[in-house]
Every structure is written in structure tokens, then in C-alpha cells.
N, C-alpha and C positions, 0 to 999 in steps of 0.2 A: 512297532507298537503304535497304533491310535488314540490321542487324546479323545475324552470324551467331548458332546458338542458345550458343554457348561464350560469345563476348564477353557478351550479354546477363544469362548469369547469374552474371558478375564485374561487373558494374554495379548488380542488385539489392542491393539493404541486407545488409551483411554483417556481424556484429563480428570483428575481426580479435586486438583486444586491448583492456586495458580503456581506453586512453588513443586508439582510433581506430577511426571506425565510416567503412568505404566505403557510400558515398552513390549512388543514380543520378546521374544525367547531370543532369536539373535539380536534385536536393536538392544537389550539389555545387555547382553552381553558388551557389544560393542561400545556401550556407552559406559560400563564399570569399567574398561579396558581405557578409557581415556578420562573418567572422570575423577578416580582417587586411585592410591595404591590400596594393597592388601593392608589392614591391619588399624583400620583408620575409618571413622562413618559421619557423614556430614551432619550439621544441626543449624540451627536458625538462631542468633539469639539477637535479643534486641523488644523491642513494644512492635507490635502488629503491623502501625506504618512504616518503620523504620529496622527491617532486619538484616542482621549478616550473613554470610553464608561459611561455619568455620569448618573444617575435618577433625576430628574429638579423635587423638587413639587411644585403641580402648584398651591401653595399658592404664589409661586414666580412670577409668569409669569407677575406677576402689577408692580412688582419693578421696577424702571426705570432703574437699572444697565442691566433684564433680559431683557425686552421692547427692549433698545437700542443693543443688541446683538442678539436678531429677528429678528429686522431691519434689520443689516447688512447680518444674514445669507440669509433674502430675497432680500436683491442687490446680496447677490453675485451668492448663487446658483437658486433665482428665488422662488417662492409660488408651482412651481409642482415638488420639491423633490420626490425620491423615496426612501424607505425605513426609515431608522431614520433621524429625524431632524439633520441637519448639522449644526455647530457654528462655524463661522473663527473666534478661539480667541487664544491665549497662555491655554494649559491645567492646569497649575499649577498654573496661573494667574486663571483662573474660579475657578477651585477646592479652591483657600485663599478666594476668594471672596463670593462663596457661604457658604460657613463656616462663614465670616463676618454678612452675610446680611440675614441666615438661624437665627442669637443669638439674633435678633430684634423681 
């Protein structure tokens, strides 16, 4: 089966921003296969110069610690992000908290 010529050149290497590069079909591949396990999705959190890079799983995503820090990342940067999820929070403040509420 042939992609069409549109899909094909949204699958070519793209930079989108500087924190996320679309991959083809196999370098994507390749690069979930060594960049996180199943069950688990990267996010940013931190102020615009100074961000972390964490893995959130999304057995999390119901807690209402992580709920309420969604919210805010959709007031601030809006539902059409580009590339990884943004979070305006303190990094070392997420990093204790997710260690609290990951031992539940």
C-alpha cells in the first residue's frame, strides 16, 4: 500500500521546535524503542529558559495533583502545543511530588 504524496512529506524529518524533531516511520520507531518504555510520556516542566525533561506515567494523569498542573499548562501555553508537553511548575517541586504520589 502507497502513502499519499501529503502524508509522506509530514513523515520526512522535520524540526518543529527546538525540544522535538518528527522522525519517519522507522527513525520513530527506533527512537521510542530507546527513548522511554511503554506506559510512560515525556513533559517539560520548568519556565521557558530553564526546563526538565521528566517521563509522567500515565497511571498519573487522574491524580488531581497532575490534573491541576494540565490545567495550568493549557492556560498558559493553550491545547495546540508543539512538541513535548509543557508544565509551568518549579522542576524540583514536580520531581518530590512525583516520587510522593508515584509510592501510593
Amino acid at each position: 500500500m502507497r502513502a499519499s504524496s501529503s502524508s509522506m512529506r509530514t513523515m520526512r524529518a522535520s524540526i518543529a521546535s527546538t525540544s522535538y524533531v518528527r522522525l519517519d516511520r522507522d527513525g520513530m520507531r527506533e527512537k521510542m524503542k530507546l527513548d522511554h518504555k511503554k506506559g510512560v510520556f515525556p513533559v517539560l516542566v520548568g519556565s521557558e529558559g530553564m526546563m526538565e525533561r521528566f517521563l509522567l506515567p500515565m497511571r498519573l494523569t487522574k491524580h488531581p495533583f497532575i490534573v491541576q498542573l494540565l490545567e495550568m499548562s493549557a492556560q498558559e501555553y493553550g491545547f495546540e502545543q508543539e512538541g513535548l508537553l509543557k508544565i509551568p511548575y518549579d522542576a524540583s517541586c514536580f520531581e518530590k511530588m512525583l516520587k510522593l504520589i508515584s509510592k501510593k
